[in-house]
C-alpha positions as protocol buffer text, in pm:
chain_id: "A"
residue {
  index: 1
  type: UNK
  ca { x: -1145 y: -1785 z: 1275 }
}
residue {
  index: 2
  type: UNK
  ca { x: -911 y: -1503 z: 1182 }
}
residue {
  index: 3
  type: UNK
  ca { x: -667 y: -1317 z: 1398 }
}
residue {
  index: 4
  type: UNK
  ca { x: -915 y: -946 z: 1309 }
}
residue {
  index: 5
  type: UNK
  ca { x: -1148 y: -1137 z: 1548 }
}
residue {
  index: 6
  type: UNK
  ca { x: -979 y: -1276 z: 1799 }
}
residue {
  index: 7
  type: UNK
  ca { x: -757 y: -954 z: 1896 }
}
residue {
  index: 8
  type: UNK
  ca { x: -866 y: -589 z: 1930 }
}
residue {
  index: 9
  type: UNK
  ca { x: -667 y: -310 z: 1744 }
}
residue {
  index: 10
  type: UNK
  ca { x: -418 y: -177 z: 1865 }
}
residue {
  index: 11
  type: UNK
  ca { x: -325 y: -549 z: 1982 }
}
residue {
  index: 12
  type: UNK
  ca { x: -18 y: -660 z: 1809 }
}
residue {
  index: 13
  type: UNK
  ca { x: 95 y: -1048 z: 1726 }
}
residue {
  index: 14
  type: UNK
  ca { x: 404 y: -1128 z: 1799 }
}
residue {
  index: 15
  type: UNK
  ca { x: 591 y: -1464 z: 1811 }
}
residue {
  index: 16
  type: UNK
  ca { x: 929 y: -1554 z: 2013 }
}
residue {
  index: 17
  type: UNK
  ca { x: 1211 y: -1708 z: 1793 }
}
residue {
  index: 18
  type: UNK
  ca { x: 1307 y: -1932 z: 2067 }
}
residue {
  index: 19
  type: UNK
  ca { x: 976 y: -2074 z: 2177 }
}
residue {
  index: 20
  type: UNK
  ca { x: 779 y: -2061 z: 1911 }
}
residue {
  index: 21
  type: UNK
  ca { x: 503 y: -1869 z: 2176 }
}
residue {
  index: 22
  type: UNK
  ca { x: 267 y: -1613 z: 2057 }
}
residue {
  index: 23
  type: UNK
  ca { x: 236 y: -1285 z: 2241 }
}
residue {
  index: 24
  type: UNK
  ca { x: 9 y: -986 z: 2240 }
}
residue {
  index: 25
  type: UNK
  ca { x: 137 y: -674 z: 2252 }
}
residue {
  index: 26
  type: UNK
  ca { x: 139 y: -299 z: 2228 }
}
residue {
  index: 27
  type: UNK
  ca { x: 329 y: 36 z: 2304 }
}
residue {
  index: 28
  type: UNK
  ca { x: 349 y: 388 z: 2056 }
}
residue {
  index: 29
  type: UNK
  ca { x: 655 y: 443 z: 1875 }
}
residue {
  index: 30
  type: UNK
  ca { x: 759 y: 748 z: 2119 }
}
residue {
  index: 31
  type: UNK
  ca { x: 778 y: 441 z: 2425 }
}
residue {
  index: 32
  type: UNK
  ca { x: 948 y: 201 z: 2187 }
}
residue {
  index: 33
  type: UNK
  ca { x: 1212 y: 463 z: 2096 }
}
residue {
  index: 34
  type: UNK
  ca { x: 1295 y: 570 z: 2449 }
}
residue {
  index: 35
  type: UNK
  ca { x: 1360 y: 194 z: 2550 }
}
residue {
  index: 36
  type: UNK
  ca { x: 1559 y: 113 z: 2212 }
}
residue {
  index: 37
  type: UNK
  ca { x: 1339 y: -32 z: 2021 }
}
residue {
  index: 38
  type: UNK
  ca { x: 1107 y: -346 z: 2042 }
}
residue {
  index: 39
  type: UNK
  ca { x: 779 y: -427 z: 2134 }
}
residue {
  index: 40
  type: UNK
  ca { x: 628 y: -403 z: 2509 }
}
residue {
  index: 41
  type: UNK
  ca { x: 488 y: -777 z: 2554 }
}
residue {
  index: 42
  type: UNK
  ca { x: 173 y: -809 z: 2750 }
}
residue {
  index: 43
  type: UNK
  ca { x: 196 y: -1199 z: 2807 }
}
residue {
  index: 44
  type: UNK
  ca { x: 135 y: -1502 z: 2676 }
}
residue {
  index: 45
  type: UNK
  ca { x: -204 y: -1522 z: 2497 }
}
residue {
  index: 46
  type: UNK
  ca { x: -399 y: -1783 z: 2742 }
}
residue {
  index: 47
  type: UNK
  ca { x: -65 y: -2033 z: 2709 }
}
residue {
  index: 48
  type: UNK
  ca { x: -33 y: -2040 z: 2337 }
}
residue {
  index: 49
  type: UNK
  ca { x: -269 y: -2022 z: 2023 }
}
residue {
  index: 50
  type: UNK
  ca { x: -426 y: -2386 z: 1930 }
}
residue {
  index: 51
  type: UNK
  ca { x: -204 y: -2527 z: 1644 }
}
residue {
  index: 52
  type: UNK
  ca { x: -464 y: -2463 z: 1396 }
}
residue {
  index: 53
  type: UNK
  ca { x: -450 y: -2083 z: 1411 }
}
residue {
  index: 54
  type: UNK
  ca { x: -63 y: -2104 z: 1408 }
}
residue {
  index: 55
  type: UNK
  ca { x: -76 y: -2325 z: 1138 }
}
residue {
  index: 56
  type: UNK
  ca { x: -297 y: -2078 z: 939 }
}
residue {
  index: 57
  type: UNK
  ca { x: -52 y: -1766 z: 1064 }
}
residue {
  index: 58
  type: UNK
  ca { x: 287 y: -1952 z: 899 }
}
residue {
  index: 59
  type: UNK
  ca { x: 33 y: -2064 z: 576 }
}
residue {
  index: 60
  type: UNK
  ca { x: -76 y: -1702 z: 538 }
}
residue {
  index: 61
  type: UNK
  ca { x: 294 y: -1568 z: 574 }
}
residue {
  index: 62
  type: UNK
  ca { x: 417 y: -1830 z: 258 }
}
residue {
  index: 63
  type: UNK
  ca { x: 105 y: -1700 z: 48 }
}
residue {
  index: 64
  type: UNK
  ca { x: 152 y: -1471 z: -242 }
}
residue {
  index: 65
  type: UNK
  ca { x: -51 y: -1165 z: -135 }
}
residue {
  index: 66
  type: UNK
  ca { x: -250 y: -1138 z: -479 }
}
residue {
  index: 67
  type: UNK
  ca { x: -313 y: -1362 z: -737 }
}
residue {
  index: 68
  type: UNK
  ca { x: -475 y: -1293 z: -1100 }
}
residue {
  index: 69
  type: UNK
  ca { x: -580 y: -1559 z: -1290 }
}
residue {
  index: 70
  type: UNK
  ca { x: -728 y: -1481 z: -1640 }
}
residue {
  index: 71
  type: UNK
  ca { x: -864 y: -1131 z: -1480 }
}
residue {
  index: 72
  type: UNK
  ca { x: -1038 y: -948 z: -1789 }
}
residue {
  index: 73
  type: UNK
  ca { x: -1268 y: -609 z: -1728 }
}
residue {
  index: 74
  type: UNK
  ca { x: -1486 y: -421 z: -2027 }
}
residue {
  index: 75
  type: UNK
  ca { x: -1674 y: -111 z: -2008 }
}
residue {
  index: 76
  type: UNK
  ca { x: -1910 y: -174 z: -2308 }
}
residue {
  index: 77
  type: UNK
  ca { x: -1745 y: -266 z: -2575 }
}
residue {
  index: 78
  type: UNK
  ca { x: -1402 y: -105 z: -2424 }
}
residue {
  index: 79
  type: UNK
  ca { x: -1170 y: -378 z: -2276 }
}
residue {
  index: 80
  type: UNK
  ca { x: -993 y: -203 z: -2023 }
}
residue {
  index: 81
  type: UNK
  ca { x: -776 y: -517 z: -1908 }
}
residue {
  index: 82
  type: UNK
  ca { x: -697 y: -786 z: -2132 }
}
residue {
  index: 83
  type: UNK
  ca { x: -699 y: -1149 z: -1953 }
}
residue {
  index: 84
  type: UNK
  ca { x: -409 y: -1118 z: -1735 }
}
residue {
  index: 85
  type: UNK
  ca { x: -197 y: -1358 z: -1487 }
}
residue {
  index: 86
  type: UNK
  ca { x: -63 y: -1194 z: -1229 }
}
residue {
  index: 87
  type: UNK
  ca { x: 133 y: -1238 z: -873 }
}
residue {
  index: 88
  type: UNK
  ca { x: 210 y: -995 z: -590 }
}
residue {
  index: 89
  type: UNK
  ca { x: 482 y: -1102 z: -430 }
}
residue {
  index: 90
  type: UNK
  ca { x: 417 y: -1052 z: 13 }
}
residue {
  index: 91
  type: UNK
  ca { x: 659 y: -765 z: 139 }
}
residue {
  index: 92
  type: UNK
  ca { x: 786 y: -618 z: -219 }
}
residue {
  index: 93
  type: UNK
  ca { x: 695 y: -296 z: -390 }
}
residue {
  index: 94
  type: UNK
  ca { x: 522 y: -354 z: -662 }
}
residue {
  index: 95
  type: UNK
  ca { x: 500 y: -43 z: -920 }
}
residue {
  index: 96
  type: UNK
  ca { x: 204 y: -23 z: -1198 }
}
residue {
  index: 97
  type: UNK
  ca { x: 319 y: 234 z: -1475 }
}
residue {
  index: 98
  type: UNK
  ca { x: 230 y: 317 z: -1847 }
}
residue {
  index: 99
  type: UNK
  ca { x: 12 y: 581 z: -1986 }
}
residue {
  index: 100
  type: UNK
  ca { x: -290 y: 724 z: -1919 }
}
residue {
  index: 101
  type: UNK
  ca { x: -580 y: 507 z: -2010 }
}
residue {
  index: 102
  type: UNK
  ca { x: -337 y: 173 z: -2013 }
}
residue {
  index: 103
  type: UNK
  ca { x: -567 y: 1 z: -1702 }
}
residue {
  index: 104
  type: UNK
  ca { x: -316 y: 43 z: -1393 }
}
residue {
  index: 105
  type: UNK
  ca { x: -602 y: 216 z: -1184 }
}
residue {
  index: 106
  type: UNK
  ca { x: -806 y: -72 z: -1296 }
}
residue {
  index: 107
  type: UNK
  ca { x: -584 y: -299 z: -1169 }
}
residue {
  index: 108
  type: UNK
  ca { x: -574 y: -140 z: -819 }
}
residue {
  index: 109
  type: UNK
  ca { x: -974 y: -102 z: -794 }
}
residue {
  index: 110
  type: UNK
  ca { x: -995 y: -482 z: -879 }
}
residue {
  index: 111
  type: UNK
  ca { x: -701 y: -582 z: -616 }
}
residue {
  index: 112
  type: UNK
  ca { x: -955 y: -371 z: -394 }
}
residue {
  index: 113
  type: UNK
  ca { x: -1283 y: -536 z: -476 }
}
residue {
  index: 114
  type: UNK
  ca { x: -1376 y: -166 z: -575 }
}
residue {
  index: 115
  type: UNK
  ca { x: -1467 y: -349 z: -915 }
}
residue {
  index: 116
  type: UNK
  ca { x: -1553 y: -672 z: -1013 }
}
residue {
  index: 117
  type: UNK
  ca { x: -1427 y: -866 z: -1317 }
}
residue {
  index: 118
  type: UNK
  ca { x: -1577 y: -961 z: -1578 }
}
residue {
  index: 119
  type: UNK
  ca { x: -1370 y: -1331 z: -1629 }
}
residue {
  index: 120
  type: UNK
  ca { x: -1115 y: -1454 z: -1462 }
}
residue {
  index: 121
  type: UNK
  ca { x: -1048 y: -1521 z: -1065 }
}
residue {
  index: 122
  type: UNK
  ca { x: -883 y: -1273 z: -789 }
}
residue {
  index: 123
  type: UNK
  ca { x: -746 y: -1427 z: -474 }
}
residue {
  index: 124
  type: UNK
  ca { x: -620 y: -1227 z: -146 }
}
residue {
  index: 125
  type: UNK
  ca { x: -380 y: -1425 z: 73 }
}
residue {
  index: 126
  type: UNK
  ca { x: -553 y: -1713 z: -80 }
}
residue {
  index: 127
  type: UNK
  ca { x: -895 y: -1597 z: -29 }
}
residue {
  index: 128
  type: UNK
  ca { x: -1141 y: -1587 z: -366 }
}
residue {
  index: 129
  type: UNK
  ca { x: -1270 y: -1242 z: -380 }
}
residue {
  index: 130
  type: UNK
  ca { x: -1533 y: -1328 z: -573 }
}
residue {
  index: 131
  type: UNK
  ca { x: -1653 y: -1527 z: -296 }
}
residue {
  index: 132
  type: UNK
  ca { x: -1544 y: -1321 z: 12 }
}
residue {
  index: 133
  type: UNK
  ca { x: -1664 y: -1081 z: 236 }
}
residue {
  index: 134
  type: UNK
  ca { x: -1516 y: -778 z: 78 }
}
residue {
  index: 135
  type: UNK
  ca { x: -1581 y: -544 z: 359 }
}
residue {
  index: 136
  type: UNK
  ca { x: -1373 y: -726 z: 606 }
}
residue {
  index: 137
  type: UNK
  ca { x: -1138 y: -789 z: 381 }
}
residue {
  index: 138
  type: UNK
  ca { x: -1048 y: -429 z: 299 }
}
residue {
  index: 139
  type: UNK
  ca { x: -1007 y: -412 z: 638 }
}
residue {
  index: 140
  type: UNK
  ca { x: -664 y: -557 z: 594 }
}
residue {
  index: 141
  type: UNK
  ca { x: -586 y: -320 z: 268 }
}
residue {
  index: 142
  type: UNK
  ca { x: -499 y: 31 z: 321 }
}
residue {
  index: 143
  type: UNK
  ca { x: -562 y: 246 z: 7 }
}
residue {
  index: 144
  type: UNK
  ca { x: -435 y: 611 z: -67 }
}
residue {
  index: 145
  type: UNK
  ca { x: -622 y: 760 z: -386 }
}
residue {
  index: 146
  type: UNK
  ca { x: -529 y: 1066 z: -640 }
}
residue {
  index: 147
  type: UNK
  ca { x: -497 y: 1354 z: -458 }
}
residue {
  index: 148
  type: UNK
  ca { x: -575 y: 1232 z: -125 }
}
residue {
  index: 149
  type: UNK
  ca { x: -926 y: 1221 z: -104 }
}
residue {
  index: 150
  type: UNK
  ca { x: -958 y: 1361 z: 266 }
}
residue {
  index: 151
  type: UNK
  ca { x: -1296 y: 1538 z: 394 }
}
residue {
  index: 152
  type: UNK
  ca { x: -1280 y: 1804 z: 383 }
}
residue {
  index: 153
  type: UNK
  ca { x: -1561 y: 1908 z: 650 }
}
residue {
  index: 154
  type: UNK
  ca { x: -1327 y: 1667 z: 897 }
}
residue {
  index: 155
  type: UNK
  ca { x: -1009 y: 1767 z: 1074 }
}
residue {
  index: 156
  type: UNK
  ca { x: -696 y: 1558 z: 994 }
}
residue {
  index: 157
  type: UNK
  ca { x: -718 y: 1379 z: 1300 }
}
residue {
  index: 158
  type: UNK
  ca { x: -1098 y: 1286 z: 1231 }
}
residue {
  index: 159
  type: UNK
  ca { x: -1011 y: 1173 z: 880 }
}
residue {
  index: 160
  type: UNK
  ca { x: -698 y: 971 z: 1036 }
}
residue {
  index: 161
  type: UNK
  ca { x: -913 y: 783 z: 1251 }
}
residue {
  index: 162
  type: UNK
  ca { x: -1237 y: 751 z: 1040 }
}
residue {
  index: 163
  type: UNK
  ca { x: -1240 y: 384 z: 1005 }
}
residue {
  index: 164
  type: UNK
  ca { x: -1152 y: 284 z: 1315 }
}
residue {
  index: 165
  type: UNK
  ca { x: -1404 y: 501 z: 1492 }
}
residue {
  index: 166
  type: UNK
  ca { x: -1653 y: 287 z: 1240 }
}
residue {
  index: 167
  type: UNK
  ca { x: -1517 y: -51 z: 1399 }
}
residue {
  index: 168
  type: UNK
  ca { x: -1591 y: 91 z: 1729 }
}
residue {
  index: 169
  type: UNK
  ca { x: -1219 y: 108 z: 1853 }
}
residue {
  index: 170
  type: UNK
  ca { x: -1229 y: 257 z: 2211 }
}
residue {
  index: 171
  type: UNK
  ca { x: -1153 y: 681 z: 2143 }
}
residue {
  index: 172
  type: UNK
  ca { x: -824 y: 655 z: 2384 }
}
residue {
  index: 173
  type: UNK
  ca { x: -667 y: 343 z: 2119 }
}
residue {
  index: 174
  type: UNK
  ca { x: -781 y: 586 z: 1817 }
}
residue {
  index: 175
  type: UNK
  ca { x: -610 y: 909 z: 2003 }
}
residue {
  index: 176
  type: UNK
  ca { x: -270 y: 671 z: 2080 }
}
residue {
  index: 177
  type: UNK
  ca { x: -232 y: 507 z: 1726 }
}
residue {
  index: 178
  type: UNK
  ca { x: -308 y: 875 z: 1542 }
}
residue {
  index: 179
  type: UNK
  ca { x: -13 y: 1001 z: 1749 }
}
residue {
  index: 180
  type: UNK
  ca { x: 214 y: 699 z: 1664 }
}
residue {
  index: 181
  type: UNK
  ca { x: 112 y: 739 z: 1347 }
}
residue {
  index: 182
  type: UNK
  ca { x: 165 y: 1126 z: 1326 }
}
residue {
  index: 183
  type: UNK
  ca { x: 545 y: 1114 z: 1462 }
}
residue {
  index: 184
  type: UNK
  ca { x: 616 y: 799 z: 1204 }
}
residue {
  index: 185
  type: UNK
  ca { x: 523 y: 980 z: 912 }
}
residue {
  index: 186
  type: UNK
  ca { x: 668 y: 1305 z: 1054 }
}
residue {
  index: 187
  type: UNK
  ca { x: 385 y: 1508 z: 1070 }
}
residue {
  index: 188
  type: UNK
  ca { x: 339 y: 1795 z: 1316 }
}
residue {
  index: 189
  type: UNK
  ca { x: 135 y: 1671 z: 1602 }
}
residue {
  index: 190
  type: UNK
  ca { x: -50 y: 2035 z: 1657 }
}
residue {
  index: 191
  type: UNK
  ca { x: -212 y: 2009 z: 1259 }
}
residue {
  index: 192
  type: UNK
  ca { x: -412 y: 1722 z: 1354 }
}
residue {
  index: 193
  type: UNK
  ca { x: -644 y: 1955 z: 1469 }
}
residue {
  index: 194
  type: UNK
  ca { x: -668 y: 2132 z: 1130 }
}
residue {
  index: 195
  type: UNK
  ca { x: -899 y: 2115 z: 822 }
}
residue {
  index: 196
  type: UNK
  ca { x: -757 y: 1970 z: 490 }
}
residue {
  index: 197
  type: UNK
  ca { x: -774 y: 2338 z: 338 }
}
residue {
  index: 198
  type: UNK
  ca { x: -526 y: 2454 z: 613 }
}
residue {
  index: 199
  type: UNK
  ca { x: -271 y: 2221 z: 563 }
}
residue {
  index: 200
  type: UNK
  ca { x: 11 y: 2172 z: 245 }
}
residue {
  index: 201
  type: UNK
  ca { x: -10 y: 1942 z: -15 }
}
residue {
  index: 202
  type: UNK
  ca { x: 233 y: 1709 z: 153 }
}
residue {
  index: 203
  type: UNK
  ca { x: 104 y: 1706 z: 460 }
}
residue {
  index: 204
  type: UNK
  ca { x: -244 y: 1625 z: 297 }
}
residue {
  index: 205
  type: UNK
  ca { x: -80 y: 1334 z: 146 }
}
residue {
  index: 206
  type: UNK
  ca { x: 117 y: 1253 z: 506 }
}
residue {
  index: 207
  type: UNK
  ca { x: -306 y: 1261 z: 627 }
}
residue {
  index: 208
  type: UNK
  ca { x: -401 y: 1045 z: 359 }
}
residue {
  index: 209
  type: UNK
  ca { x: -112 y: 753 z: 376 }
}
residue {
  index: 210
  type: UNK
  ca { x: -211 y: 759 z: 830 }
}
residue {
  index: 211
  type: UNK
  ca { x: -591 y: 704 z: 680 }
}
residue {
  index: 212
  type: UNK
  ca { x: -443 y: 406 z: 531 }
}
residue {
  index: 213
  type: UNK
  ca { x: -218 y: 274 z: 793 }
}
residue {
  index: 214
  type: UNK
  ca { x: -448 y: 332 z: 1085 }
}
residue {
  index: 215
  type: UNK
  ca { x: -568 y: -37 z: 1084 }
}
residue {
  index: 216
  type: UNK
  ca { x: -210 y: -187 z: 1054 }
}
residue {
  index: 217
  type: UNK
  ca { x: -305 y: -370 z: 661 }
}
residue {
  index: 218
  type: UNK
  ca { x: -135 y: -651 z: 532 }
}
residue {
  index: 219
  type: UNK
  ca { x: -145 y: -467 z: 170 }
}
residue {
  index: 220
  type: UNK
  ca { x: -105 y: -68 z: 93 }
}
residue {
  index: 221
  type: UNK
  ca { x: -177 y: 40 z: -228 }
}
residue {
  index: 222
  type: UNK
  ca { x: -158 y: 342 z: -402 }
}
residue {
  index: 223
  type: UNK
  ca { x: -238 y: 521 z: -672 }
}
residue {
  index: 224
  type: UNK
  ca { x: -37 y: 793 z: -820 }
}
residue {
  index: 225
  type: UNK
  ca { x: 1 y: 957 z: -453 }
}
residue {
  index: 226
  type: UNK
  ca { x: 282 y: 1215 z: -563 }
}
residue {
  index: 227
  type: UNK
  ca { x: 171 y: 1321 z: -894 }
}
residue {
  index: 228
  type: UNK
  ca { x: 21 y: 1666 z: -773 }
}
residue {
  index: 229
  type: UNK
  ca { x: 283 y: 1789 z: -571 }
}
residue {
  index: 230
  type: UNK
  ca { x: 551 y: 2040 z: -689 }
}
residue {
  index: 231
  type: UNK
  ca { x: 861 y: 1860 z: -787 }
}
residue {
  index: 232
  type: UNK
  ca { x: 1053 y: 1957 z: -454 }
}
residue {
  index: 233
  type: UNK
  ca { x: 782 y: 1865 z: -196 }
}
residue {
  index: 234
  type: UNK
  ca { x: 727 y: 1535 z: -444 }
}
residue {
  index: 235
  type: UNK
  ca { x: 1122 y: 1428 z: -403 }
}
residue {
  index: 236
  type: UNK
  ca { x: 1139 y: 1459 z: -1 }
}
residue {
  index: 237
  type: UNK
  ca { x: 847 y: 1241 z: -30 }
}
residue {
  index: 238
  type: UNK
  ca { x: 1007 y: 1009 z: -210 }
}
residue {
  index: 239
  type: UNK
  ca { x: 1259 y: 981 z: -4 }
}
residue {
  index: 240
  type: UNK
  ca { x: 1032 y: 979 z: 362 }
}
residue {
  index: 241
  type: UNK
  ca { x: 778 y: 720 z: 199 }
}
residue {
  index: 242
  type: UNK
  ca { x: 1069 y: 493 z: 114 }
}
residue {
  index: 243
  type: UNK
  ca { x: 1216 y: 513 z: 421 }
}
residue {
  index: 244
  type: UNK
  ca { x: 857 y: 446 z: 559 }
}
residue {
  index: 245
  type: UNK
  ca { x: 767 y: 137 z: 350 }
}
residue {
  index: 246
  type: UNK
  ca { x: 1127 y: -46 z: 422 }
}
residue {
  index: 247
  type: UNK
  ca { x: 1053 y: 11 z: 783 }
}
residue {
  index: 248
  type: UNK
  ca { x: 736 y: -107 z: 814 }
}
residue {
  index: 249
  type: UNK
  ca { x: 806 y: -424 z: 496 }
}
residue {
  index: 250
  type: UNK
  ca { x: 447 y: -452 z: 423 }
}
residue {
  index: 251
  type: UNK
  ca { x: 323 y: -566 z: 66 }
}
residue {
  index: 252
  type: UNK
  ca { x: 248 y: -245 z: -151 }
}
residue {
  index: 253
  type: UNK
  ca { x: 180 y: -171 z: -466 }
}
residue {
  index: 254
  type: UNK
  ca { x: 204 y: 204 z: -633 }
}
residue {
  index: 255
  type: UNK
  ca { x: 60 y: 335 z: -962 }
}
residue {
  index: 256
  type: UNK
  ca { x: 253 y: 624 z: -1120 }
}
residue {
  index: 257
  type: UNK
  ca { x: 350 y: 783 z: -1464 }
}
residue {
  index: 258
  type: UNK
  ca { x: 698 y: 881 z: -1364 }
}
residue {
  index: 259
  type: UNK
  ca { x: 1005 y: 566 z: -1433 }
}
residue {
  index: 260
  type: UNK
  ca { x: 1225 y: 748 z: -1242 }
}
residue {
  index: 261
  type: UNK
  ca { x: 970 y: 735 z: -966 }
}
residue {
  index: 262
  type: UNK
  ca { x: 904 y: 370 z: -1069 }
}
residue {
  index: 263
  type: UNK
  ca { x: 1258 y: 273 z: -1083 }
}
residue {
  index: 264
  type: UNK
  ca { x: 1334 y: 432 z: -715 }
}
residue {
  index: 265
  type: UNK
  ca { x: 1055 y: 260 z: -543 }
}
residue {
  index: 266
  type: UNK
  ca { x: 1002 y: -72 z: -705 }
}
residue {
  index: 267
  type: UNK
  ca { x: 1141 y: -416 z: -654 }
}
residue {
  index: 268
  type: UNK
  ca { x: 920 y: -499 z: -939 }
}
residue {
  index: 269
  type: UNK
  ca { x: 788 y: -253 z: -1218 }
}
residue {
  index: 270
  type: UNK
  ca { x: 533 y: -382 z: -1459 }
}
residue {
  index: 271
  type: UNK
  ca { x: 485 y: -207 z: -1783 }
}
residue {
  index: 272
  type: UNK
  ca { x: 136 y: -197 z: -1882 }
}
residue {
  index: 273
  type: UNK
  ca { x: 13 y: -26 z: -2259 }
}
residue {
  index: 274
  type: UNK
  ca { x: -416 y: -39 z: -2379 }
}
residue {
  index: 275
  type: UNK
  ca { x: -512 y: -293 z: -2084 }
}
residue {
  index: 276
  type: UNK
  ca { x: -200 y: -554 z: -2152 }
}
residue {
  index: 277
  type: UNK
  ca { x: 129 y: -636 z: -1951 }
}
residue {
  index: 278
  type: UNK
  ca { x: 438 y: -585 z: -2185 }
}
residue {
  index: 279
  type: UNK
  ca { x: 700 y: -621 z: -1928 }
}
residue {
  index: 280
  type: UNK
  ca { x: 746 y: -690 z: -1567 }
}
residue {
  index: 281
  type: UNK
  ca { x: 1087 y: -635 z: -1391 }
}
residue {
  index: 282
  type: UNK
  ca { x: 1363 y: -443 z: -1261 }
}
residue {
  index: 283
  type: UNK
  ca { x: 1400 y: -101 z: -1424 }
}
residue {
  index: 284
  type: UNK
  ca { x: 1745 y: -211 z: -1521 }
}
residue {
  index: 285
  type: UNK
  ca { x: 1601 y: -524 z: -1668 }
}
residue {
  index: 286
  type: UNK
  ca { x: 1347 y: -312 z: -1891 }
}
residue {
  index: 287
  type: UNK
  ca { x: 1607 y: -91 z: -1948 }
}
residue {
  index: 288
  type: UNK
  ca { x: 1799 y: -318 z: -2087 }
}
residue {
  index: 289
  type: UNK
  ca { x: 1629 y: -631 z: -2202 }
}
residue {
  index: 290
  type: UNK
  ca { x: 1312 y: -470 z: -2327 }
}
residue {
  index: 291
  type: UNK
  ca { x: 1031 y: -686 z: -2445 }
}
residue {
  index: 292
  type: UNK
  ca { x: 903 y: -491 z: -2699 }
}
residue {
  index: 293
  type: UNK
  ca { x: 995 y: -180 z: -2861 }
}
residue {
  index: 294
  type: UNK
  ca { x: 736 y: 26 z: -2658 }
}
residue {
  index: 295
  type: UNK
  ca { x: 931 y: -26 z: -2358 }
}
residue {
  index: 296
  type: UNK
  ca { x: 1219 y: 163 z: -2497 }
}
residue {
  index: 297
  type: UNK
  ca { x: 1009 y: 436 z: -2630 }
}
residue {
  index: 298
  type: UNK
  ca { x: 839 y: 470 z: -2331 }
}
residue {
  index: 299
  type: UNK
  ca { x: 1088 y: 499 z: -2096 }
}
residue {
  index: 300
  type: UNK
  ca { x: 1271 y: 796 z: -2401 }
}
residue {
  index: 301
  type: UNK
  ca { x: 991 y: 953 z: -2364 }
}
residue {
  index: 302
  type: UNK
  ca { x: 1064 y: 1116 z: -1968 }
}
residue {
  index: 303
  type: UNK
  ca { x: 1334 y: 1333 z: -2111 }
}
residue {
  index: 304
  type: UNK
  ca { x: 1596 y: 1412 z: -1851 }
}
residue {
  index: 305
  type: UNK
  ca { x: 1709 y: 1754 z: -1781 }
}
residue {
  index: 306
  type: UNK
  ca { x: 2053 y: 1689 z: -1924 }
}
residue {
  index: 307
  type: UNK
  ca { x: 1903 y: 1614 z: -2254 }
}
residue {
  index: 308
  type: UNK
  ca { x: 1718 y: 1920 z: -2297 }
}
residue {
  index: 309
  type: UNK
  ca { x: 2091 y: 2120 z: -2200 }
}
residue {
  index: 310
  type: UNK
  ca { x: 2285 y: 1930 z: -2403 }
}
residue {
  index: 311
  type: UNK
  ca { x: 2016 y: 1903 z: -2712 }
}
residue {
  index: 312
  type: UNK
  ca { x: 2004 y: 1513 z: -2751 }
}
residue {
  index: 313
  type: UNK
  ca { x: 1832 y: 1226 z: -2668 }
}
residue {
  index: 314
  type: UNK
  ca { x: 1864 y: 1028 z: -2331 }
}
């Protein structure tokens, strides 16, 4: 039994420090802000959960969100990832970043069950993907593609609450957790009523990243979700999706060409070059300690601004 089935969304689980009692519970951000914060408790869930379930909610909580064991993928006689081991740690920021062609996206389609691979074993808060419902799975992984990928023949509300109109959430539950979802990511309640064409590039991307928190997931992950906004609407983003990841400490992981970007978001940054891992780290730590020379030519290679004024290399 998992908790998707046993609660309906916008339900959440809490558990009292004190007790050790799980609640159910639910309010929108505007409520929670007006009383200070918190979460409105319902009651007790029919006196508490059998031990088994709570047993399975600390287990989960301990897990490493995503595990690669010897995880290889070829497209004819192109290896696009090399056997790799690999661990995502729960509630970090994980950031995927090398050049194009070097098998970041892969890894994000794979951590998605969007592909399969070829060798090698992929496990999801412990659960074998390779022998896993995949569909209700995803349900627990919010995913923001390149560019958005809104519909465009769908308002942003619709596209907001596509999936959860799917799961057959009750419309007034869809309606609330757009709204709470609109005024977290700061995005102007009266455009959920417009088409993606009528809205700006960063408030397409605001649309996309609600699409992928509508169903509260355990796991967000990205790919490249800045790279084609102007440099001014890309570095308030920065900044607001920051802000909105450390709030909400989920597990995410983020594909992007830009170190700078890498370095500002990531607890981890792992270096990848023609489908292999060269270095995983801090950015000070590749900085620093590279592994290989390719780290240090790589990271040369996103001139600053400075340089270019004063003529040299930074």
């Amino acid at each position: 039994m998992t908790f998707d089935r046993v609660f309906s969304p916008p339900f959440r689980l809490t558990r009292s420090v004190e007790t050790g009692a799980f609640s159910l519970g639910v309010e929108s951000a505007r409520r929670r802000s007006q009383r200070g914060g918190g979460l409105f408790v319902l009651g007790p869930l029919r006196s508490s959960l059998p031990s088994p379930i709570s047993n399975l909610f600390v287990h989960r909580r301990l897990l490493r969100m995503l595990n690669f064991s010897s995880v290889s993928k070829s497209y004819g006689k192109k290896q696009v990832l090399a056997p790799t081991n690999l661990q995502i740690e729960s509630g970090k920021i994980t950031v995927l970043i090398g050049p194009s062609g070097c098998g970041k996206s892969t890894l994000l389609r794979l951590m998605i069950g969007l592909i399969a691979p070829d060798a090698g074993r992929i496990e999801f808060e412990g659960i074998d993907l390779g022998h896993a419902d995949i569909e209700s799975l995803r349900h627990k992984m919010g995913y923001v593609i390149q560019d958005g990928g809104l519909f465009p023949h769908l308002t942003a509300a619709q596209n907001v609450g596509l999936l959860a109109r799917h799961l057959k959430w009750k419309e007034a539950a869809v309606r609330e957790r757009t709204a709470e979802l609109a005024e977290f990511t700061h995005f102007p309640i009266e455009g959920l009523d417009r088409y993606p064409v009528q809205l700006s590039g960063g408030q397409r991307q605001r649309v996309s990243l609600m699409r992928a928190l509508m169903l509260d997931p355990d796991l967000l992950l990205l790919d490249e979700p800045l790279g084609a906004l102007d440099p001014l609407i890309r570095t308030d983003l920065q900044v607001e999706l920051r802000e909105i990841f450390a709030a909400l400490k989920k597990t995410v992981v983020l594909v992007t060409h830009d170190i700078g970007e890498a370095g500002f978001f990531g607890d981890r940054i792992i270096l990848m070059r023609e489908g292999n891992i060269i270095q995983s780290g801090t950015l000070d730590e590749l900085v620093d300690q590279p592994a290989d020379p390719f780290v240090t030519r790589f990271i040369n290679a996103q001139r600053s601004p400075l340089a270019a004024l004063s003529g040299g290399d930074r």
